[in-house]
PyMOL commands that place a pseudoatom at each C-alpha (Angstrom):
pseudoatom trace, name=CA, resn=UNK, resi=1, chain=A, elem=C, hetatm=0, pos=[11.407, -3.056, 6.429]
pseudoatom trace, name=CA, resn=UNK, resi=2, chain=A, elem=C, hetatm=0, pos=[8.466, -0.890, 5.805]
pseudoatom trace, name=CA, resn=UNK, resi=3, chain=A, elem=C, hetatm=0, pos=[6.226, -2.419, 8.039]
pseudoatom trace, name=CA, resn=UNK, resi=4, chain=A, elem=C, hetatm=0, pos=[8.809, -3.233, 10.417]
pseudoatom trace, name=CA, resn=UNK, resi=5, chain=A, elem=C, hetatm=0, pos=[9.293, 0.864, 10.910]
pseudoatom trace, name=CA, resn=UNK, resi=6, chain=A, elem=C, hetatm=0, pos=[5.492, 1.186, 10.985]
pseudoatom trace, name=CA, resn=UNK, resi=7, chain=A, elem=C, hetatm=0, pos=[5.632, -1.359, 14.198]
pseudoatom trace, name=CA, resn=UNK, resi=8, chain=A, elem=C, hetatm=0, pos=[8.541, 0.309, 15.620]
pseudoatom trace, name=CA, resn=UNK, resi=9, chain=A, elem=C, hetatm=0, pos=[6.657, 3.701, 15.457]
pseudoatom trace, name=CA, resn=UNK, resi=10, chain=A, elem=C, hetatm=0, pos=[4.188, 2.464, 18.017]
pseudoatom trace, name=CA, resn=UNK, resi=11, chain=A, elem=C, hetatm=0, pos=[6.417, 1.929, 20.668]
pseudoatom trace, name=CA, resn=UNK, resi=12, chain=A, elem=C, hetatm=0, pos=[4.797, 0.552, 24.218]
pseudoatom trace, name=CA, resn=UNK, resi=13, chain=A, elem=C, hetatm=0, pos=[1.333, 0.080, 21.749]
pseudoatom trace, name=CA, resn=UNK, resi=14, chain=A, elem=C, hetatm=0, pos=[3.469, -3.488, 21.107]
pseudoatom trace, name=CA, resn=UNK, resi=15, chain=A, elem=C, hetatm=0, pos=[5.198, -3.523, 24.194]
pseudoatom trace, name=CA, resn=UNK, resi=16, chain=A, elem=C, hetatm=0, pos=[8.816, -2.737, 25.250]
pseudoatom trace, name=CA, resn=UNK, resi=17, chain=A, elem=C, hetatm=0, pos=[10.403, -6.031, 24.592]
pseudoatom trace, name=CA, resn=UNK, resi=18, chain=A, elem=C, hetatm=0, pos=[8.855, -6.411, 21.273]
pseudoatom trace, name=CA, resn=UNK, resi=19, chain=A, elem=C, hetatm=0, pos=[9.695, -2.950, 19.987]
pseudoatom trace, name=CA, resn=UNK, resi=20, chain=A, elem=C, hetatm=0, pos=[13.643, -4.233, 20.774]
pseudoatom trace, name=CA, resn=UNK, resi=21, chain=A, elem=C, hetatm=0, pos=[13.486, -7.551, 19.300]
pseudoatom trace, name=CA, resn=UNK, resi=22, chain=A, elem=C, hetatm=0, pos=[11.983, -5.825, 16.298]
pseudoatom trace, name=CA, resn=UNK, resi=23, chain=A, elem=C, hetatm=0, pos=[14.328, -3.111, 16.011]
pseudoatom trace, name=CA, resn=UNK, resi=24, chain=A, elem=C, hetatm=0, pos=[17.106, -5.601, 15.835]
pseudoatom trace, name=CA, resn=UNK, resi=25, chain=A, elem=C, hetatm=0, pos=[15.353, -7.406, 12.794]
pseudoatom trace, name=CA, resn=UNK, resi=26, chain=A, elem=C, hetatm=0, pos=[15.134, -4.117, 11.034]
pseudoatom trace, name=CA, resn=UNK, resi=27, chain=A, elem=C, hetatm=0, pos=[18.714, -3.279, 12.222]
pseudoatom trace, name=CA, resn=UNK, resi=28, chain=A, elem=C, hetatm=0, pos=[19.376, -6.325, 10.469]
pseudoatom trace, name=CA, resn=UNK, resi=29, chain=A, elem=C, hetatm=0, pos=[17.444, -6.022, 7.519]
pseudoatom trace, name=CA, resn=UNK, resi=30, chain=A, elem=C, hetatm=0, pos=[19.081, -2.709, 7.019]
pseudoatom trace, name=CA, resn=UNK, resi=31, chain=A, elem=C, hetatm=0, pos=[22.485, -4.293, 7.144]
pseudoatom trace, name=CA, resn=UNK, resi=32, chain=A, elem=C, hetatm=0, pos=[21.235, -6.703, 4.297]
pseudoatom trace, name=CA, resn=UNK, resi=33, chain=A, elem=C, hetatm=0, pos=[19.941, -3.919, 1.942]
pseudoatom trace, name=CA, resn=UNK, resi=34, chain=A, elem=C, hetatm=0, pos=[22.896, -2.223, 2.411]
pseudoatom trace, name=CA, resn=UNK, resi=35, chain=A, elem=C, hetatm=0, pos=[24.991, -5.530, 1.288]
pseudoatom trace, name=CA, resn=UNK, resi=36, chain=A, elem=C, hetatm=0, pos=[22.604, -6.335, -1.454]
pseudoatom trace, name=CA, resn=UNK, resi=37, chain=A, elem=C, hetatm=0, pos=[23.192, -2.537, -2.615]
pseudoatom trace, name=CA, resn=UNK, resi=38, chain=A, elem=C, hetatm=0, pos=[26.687, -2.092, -2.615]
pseudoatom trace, name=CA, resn=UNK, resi=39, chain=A, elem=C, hetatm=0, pos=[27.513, -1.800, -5.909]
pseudoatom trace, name=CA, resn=UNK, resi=40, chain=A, elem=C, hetatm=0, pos=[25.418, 1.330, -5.607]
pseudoatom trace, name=CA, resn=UNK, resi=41, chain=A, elem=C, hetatm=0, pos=[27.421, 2.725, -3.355]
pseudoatom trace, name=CA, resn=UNK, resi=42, chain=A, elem=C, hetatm=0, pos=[30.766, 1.772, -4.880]
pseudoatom trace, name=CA, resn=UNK, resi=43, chain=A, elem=C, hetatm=0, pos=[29.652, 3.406, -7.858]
pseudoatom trace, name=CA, resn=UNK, resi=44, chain=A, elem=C, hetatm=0, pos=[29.305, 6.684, -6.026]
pseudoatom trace, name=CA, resn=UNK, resi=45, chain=A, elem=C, hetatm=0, pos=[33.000, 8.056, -7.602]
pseudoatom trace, name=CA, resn=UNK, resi=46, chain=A, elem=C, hetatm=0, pos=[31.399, 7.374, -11.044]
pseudoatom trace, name=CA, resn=UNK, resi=47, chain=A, elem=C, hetatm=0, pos=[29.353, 9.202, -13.277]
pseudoatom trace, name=CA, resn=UNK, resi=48, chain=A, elem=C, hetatm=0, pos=[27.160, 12.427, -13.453]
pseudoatom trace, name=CA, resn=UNK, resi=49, chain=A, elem=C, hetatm=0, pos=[25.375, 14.029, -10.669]
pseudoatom trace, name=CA, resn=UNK, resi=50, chain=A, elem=C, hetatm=0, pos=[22.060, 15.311, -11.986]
pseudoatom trace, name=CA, resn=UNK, resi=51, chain=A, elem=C, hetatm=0, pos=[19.995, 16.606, -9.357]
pseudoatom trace, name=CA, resn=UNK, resi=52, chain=A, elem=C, hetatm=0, pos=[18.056, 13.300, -9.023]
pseudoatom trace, name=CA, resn=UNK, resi=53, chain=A, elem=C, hetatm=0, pos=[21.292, 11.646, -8.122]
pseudoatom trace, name=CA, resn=UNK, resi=54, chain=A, elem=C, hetatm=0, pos=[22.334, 14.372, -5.095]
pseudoatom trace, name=CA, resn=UNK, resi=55, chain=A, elem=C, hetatm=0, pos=[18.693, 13.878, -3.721]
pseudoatom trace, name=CA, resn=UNK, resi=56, chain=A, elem=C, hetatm=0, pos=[18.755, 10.508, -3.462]
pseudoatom trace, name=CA, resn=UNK, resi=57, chain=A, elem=C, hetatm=0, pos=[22.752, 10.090, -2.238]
pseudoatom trace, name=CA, resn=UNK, resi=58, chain=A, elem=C, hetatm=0, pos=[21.378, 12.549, 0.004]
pseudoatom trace, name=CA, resn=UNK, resi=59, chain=A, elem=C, hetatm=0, pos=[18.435, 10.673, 0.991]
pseudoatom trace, name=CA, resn=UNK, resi=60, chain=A, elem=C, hetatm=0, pos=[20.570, 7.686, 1.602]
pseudoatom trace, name=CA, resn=UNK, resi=61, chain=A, elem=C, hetatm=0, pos=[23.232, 9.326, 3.514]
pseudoatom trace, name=CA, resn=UNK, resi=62, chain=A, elem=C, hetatm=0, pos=[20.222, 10.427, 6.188]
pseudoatom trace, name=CA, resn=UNK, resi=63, chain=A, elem=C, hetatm=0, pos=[18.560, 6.935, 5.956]
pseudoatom trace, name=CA, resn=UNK, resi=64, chain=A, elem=C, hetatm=0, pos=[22.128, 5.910, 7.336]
pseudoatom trace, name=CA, resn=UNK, resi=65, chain=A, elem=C, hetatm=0, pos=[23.281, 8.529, 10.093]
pseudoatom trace, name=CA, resn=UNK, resi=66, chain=A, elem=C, hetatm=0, pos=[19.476, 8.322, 11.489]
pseudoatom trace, name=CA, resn=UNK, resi=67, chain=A, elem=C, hetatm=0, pos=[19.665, 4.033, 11.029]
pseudoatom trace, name=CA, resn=UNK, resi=68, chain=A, elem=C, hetatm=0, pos=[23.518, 4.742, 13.353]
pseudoatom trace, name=CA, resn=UNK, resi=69, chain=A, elem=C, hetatm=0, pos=[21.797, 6.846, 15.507]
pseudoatom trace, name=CA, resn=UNK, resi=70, chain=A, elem=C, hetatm=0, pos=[19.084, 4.918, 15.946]
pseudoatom trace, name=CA, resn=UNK, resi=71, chain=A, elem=C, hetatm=0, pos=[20.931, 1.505, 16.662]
pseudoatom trace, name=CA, resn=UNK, resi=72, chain=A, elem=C, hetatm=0, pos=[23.513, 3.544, 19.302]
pseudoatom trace, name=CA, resn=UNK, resi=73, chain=A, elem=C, hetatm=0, pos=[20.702, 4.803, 21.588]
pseudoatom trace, name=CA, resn=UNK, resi=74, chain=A, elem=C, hetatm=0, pos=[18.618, 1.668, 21.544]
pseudoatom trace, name=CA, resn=UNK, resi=75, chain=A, elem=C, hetatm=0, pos=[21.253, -0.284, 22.915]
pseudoatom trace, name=CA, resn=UNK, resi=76, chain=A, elem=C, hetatm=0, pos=[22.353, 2.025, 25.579]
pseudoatom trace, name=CA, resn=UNK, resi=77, chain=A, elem=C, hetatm=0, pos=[18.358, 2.580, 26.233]
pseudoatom trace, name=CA, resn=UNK, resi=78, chain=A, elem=C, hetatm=0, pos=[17.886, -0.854, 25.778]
pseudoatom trace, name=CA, resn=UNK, resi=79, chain=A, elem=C, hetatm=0, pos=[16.427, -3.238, 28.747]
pseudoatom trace, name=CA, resn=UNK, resi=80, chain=A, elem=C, hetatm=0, pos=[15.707, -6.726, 27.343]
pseudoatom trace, name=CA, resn=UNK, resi=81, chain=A, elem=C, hetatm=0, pos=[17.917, -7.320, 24.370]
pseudoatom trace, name=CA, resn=UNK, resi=82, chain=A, elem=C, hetatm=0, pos=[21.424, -5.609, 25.151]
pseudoatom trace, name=CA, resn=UNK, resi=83, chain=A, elem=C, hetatm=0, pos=[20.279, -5.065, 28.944]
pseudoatom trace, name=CA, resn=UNK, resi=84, chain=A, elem=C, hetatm=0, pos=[23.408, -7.275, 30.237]
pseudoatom trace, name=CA, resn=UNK, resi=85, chain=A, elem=C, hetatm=0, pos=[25.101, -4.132, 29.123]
pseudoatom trace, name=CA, resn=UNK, resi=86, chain=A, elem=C, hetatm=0, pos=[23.562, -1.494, 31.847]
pseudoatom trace, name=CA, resn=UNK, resi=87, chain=A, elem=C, hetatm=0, pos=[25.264, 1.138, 30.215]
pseudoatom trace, name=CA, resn=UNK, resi=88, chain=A, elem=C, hetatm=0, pos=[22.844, 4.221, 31.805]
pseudoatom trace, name=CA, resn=UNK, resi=89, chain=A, elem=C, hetatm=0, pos=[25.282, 7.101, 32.106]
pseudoatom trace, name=CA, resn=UNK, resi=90, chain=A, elem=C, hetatm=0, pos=[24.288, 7.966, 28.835]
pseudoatom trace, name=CA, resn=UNK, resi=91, chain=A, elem=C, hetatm=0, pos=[20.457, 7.391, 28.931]
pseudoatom trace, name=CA, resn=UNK, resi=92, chain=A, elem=C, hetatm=0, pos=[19.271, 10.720, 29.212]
pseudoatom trace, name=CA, resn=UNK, resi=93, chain=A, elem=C, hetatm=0, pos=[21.167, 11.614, 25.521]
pseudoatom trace, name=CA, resn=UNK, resi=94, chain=A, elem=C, hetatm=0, pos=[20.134, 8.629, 24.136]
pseudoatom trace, name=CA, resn=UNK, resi=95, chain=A, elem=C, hetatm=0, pos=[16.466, 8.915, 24.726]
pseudoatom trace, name=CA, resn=UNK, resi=96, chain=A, elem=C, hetatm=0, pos=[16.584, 12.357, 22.627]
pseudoatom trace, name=CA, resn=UNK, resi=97, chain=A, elem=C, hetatm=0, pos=[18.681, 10.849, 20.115]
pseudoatom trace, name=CA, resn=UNK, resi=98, chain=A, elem=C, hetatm=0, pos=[16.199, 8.053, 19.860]
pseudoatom trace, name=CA, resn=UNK, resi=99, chain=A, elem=C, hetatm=0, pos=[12.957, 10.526, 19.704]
pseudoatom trace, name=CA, resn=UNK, resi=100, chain=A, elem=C, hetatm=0, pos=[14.600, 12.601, 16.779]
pseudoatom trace, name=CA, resn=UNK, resi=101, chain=A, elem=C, hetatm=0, pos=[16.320, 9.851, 14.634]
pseudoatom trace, name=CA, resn=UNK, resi=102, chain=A, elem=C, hetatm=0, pos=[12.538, 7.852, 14.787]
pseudoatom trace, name=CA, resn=UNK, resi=103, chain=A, elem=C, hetatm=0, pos=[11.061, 10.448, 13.746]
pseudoatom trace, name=CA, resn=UNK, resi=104, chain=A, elem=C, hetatm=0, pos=[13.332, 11.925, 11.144]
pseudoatom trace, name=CA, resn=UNK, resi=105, chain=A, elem=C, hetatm=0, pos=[14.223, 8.072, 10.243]
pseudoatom trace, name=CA, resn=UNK, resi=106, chain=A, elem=C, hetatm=0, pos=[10.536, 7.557, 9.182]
pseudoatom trace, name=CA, resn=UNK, resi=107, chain=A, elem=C, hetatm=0, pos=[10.530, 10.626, 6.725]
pseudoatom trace, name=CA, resn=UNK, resi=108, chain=A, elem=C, hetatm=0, pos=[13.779, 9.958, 5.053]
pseudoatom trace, name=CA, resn=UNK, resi=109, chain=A, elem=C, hetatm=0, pos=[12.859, 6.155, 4.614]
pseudoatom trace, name=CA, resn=UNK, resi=110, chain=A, elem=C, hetatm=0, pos=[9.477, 7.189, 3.366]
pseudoatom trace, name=CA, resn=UNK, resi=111, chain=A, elem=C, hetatm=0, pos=[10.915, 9.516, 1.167]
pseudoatom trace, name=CA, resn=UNK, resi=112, chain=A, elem=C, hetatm=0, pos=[13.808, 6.908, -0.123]
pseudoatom trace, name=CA, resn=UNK, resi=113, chain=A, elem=C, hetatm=0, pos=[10.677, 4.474, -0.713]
pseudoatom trace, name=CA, resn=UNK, resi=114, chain=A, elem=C, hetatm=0, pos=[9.136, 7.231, -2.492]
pseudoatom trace, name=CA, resn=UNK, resi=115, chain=A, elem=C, hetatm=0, pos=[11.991, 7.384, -5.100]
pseudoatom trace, name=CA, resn=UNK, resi=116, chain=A, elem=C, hetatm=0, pos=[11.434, 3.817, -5.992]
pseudoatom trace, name=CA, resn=UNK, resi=117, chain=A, elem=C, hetatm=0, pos=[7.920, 3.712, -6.218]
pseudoatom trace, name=CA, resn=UNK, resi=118, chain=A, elem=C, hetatm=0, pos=[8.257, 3.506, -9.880]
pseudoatom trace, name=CA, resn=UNK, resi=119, chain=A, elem=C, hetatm=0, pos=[8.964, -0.439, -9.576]
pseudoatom trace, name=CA, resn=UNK, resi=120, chain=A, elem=C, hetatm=0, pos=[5.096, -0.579, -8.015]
pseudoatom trace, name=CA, resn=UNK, resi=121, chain=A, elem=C, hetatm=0, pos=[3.339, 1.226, -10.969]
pseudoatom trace, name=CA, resn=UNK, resi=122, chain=A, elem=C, hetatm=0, pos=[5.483, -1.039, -13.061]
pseudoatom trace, name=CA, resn=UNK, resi=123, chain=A, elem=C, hetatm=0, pos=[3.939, -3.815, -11.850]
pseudoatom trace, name=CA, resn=UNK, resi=124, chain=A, elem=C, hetatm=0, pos=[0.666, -2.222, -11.622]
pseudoatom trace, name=CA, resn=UNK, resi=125, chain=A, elem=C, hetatm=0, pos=[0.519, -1.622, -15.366]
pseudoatom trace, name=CA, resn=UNK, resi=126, chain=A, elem=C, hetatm=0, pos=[1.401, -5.159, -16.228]
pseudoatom trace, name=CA, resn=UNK, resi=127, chain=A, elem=C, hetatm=0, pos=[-2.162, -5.487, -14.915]
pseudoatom trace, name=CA, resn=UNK, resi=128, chain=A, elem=C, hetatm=0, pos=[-4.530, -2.902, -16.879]
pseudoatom trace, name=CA, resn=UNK, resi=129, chain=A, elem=C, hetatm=0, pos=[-4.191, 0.540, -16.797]
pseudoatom trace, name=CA, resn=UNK, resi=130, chain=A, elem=C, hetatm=0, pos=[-7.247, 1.344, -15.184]
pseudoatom trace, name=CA, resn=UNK, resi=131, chain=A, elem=C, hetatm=0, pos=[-5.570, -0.521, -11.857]
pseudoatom trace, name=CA, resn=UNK, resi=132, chain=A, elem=C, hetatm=0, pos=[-2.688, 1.663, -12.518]
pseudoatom trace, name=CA, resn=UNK, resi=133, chain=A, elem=C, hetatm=0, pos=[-4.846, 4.535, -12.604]
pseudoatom trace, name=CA, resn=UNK, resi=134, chain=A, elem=C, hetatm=0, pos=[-6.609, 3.542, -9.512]
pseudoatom trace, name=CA, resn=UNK, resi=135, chain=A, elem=C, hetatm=0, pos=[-3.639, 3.425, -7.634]
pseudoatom trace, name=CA, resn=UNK, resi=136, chain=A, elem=C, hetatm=0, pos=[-2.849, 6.758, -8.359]
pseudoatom trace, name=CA, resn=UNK, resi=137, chain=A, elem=C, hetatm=0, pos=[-6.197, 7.807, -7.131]
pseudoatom trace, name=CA, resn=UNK, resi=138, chain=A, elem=C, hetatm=0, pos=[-6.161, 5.869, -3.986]
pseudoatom trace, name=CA, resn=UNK, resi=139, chain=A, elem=C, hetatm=0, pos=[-1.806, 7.964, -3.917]
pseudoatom trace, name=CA, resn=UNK, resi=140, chain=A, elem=C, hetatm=0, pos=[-3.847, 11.140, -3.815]
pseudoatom trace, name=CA, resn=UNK, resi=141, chain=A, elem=C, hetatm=0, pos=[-5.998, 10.700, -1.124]
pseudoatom trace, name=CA, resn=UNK, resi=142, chain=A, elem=C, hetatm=0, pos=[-4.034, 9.179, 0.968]
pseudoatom trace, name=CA, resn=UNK, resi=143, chain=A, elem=C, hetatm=0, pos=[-1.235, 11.999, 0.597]
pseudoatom trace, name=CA, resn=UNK, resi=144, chain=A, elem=C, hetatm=0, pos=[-4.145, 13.976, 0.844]
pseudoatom trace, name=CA, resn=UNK, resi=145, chain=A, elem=C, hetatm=0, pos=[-5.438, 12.200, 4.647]
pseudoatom trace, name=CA, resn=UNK, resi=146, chain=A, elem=C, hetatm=0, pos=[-1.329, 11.601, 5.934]
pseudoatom trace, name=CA, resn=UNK, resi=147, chain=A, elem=C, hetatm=0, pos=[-0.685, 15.532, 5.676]
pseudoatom trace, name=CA, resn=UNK, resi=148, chain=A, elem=C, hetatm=0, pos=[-3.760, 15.897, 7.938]
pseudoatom trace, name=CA, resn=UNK, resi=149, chain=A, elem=C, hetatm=0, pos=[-2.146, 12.739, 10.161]
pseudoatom trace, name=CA, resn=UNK, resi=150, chain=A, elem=C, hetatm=0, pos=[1.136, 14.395, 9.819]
pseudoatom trace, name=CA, resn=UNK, resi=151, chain=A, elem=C, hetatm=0, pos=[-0.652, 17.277, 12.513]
pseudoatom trace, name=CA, resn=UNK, resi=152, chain=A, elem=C, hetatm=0, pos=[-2.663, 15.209, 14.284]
pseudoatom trace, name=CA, resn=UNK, resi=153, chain=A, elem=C, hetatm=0, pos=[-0.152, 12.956, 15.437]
pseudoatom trace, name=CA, resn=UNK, resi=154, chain=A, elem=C, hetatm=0, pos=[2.065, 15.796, 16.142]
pseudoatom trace, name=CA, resn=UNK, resi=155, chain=A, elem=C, hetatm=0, pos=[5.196, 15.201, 13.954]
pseudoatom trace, name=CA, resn=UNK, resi=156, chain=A, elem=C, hetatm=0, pos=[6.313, 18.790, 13.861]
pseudoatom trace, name=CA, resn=UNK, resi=157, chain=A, elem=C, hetatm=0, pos=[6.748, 18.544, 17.273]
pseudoatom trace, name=CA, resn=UNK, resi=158, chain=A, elem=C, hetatm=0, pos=[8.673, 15.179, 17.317]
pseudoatom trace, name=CA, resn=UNK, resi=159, chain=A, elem=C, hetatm=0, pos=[11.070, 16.475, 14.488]
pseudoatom trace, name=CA, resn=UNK, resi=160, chain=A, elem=C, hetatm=0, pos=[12.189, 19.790, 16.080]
pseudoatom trace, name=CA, resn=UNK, resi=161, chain=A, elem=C, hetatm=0, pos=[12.539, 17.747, 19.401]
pseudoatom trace, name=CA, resn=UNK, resi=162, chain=A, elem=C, hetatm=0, pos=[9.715, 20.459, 20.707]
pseudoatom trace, name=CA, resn=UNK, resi=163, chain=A, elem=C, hetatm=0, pos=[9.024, 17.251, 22.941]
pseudoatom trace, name=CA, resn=UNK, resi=164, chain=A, elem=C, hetatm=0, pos=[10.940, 15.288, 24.629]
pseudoatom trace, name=CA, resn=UNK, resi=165, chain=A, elem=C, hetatm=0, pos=[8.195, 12.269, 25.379]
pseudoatom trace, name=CA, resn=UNK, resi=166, chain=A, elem=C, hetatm=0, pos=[6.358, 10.414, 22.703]
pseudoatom trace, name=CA, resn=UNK, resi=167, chain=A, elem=C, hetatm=0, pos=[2.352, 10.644, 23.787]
pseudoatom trace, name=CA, resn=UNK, resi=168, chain=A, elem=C, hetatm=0, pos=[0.108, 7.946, 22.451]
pseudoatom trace, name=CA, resn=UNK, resi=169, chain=A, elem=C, hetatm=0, pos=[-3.900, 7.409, 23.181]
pseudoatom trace, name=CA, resn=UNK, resi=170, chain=A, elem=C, hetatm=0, pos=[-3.817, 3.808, 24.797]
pseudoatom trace, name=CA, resn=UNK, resi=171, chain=A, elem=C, hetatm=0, pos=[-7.864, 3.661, 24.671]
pseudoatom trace, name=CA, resn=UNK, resi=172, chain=A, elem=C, hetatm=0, pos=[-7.066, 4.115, 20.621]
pseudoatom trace, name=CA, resn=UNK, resi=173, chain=A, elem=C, hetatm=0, pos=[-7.832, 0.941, 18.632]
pseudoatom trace, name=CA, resn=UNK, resi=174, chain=A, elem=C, hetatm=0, pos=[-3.975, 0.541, 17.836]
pseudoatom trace, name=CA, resn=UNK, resi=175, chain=A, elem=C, hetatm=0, pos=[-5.475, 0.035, 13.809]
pseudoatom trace, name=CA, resn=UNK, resi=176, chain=A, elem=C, hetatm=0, pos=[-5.909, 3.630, 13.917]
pseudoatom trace, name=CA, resn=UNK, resi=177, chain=A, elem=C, hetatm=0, pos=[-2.900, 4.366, 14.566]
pseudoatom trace, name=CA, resn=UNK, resi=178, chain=A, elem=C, hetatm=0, pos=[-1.510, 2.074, 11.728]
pseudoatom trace, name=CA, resn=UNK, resi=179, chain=A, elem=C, hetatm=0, pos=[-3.560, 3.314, 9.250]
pseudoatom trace, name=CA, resn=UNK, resi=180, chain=A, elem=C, hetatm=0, pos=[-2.873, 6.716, 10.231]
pseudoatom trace, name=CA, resn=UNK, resi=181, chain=A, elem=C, hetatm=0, pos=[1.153, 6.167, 10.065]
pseudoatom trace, name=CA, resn=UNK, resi=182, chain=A, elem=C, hetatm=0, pos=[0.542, 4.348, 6.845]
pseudoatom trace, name=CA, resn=UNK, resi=183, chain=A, elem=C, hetatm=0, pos=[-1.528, 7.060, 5.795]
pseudoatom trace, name=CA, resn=UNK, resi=184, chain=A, elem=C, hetatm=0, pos=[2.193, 9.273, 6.456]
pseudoatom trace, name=CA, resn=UNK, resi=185, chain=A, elem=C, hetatm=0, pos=[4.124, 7.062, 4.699]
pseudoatom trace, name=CA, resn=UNK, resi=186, chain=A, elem=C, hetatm=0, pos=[2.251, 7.352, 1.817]
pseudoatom trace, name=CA, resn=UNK, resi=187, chain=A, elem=C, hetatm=0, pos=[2.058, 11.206, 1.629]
pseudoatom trace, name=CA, resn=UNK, resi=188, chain=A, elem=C, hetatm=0, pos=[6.010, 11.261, 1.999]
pseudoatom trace, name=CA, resn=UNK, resi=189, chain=A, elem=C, hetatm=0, pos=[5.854, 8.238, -1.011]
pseudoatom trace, name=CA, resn=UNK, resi=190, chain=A, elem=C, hetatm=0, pos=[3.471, 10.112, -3.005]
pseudoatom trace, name=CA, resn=UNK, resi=191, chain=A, elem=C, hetatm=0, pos=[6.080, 13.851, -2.742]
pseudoatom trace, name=CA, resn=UNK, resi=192, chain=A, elem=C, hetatm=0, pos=[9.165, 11.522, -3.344]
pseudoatom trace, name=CA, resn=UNK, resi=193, chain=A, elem=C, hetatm=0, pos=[7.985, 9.718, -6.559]
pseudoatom trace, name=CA, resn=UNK, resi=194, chain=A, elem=C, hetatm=0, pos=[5.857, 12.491, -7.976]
pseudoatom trace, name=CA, resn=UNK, resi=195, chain=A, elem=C, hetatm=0, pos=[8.875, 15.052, -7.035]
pseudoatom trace, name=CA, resn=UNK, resi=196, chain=A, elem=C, hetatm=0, pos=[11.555, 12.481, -7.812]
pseudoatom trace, name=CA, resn=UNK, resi=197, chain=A, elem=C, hetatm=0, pos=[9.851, 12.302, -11.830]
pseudoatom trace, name=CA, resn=UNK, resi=198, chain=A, elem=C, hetatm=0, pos=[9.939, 16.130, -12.245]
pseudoatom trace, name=CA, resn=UNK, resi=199, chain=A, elem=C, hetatm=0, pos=[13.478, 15.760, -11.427]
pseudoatom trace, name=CA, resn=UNK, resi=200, chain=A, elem=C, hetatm=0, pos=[13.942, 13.469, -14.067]
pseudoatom trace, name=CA, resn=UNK, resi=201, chain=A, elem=C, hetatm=0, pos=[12.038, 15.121, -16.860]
pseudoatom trace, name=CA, resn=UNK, resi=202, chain=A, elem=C, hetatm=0, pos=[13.917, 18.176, -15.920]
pseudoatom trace, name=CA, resn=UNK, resi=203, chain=A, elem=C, hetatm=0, pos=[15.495, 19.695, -19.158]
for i in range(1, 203): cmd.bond("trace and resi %d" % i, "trace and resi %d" % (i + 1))
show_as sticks, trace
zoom trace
């Protein structure tokens, strides 16, 4: 799913048709990690809620309306996959619906990763600890680089719907713009799990 959002992200970089076909495989994944999760969410009427608890239900109540939103204006924008449809009354909506659920979709995912980024230094420390040690290093800086790719690419902007059109550099080796995105996903990862632990440590 994660790199499936990292493709979607790029938009006409991968072409039109493939940014559809894609975003049904992630609508479907979605679906799946939903179903494979339920018992999650049925549990919802149980139990404490600690603040680590609200954040994350919160977390995964965005992941969802942005996911709905998402799925609603690519098929009414959509010109391969649903195009049979031609539903366009609605296109001019939908395109701004689209702009601000991608964007705030990618932050809240990121985020959601974030809070299970536990499960990775797990694994990490089955290893050595100096691995897990170096991938806290290698967290750092790339937090450190995605807050400066957070401006460059012009997020603000794209969040508060400041713009309407997304603008991408189509001389740009499209790697750059991978690693940069990446680079975003990981400062949002890093804030999640780091934040996420203080949470839980809380007295």
């Amino acid at each position: 799913m994660t790199a499936a959002l990292l493709l979607l992200m790029s938009y006409s970089l991968i072409g039109e048709a493939a940014h559809e076909w894609i975003g049904m495989g992630m609508a479907v994944l979605f679906v799946l990690h939903l179903a494979l999760n339920w018992q999650w969410v049925r549990g919802l009427g149980r139990g404490r809620w600690p603040t680590y608890r609200i954040l994350q239900t919160i977390l995964v109540a965005l992941c969802f309306l942005t996911m709905a939103g998402l799925m609603v204006s690519g098929i009414i924008l959509s010109r391969h996959v649903f195009s049979a449809l031609r539903i366009r009354s609605w296109s001019a909506m939908a395109r701004q619906v689209h702009m601000v659920c991608s964007f705030w979709g990618f932050v809240c995912m990121s985020l959601h990763l974030g809070l299970h980024w536990t499960m990775m230094l797990n694994a990490a420390r089955r290893f050595s600890v100096t691995r897990t040690r170096g991938f806290r290093i290698l967290g750092g800086l790339t937090a450190a680089y995605g807050g400066y790719a957070f401006w460059k690419r012009g997020f603000p902007d794209y969040l508060l719907l400041r713009t309407h059109f997304l603008f991408l550099d189509y001389e740009e080796p499209i790697l750059f713009f991978f690693l940069d995105y990446l680079a975003i996903v990981g400062l949002f990862v890093f804030c999640s799990h780091y934040g996420g632990r203080l949470l839980i440590h809380k007295k």
